[in-house]
N, C-alpha and C positions, 0 to 999 in steps of 0.2 A: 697594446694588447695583441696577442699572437693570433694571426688568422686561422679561424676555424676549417675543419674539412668539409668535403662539399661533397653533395649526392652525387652517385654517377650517370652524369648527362641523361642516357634515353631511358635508363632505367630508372630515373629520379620520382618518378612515379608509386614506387615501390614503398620509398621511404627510410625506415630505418630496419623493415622486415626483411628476413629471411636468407639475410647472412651476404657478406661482401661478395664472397667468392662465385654466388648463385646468382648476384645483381648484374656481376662483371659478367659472366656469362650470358645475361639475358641481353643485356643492353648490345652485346658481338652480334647475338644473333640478332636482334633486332633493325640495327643498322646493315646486315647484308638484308634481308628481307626489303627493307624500304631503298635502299639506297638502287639506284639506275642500270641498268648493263649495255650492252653493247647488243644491236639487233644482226642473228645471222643470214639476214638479209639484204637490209639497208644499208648496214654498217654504223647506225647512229645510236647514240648512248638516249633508249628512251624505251627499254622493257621495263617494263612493273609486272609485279605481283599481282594476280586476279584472286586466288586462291592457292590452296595447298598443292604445290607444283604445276597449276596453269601459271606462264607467262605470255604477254601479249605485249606486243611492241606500238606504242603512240603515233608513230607514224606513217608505218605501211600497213598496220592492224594486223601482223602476222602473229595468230596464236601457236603455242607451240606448248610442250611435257619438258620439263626439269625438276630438280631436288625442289625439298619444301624449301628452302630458303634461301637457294642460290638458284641460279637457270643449268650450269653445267657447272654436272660433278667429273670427280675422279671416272667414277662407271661410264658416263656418258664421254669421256674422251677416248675411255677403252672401247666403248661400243663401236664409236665414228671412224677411230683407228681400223679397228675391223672389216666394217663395210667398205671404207677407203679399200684396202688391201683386196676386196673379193672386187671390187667396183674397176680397180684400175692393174691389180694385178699382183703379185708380189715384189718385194724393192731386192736390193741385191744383196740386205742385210739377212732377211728371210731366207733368200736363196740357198745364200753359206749357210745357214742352221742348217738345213733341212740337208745339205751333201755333207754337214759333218754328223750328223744325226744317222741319214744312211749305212755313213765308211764304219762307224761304230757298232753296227746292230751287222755290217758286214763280216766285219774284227768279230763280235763276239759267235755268228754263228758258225765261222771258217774255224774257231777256238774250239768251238762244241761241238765241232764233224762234221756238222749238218753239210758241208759244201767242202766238198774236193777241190786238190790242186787240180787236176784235169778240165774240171769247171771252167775255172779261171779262163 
């Protein structure tokens, strides 16, 4: 006889309700909320979930703010990017933007008169 199908893992709880696609989705989220992360302190895989974006690490007790169901998001790399760059300075990728950003707003007001050859 042909093997039947089987609940899915964490969301096996649910049952047969409320449809495959909501299950599979519950059960992703599920396993990132419980499953371990890496402490940016200690460096050891041993942050939990306290609550809705409290994490706390089991071994140095460092509490800290994250998404509800991971510790760092997408925003919170952009955010640390940030404060890195005012913290330590601008990189040399920044730099070039910012002198071609310049030469362009030069170009365009030399184009619209504002600035004379004599200027120059």
């Amino acid at each position: 006889m042909a093997k039947r199908t089987q609940k899915a893992g964490l969301a096996a709880r649910y049952g047969a309700r409320y449809g495959v696609s909501v299950r599979r989705n519950a059960a992703k989220v599920i396993a990132k909320k419980s499953r371990k992360y890496t402490c940016p302190v200690c460096q050891y895989q041993k942050v939990t979930r306290k609550s809705v974006g409290i994490w706390s690490c089991g071994k140095c007790n460092h509490t800290f703010a994250g998404g509800a169901w991971e510790p760092y998001t997408r925003a919170s790399d952009a955010n640390n990017r940030v404060i890195r760059r005012n913290a330590e300075g601008a990189s040399a990728a920044d730099m070039a933007y910012i002198a071609t950003q310049a030469a362009v707003e030069y170009e365009r007001a030399r184009a619209a008169g504002e600035i004379s050859e004599e200027e120059e």
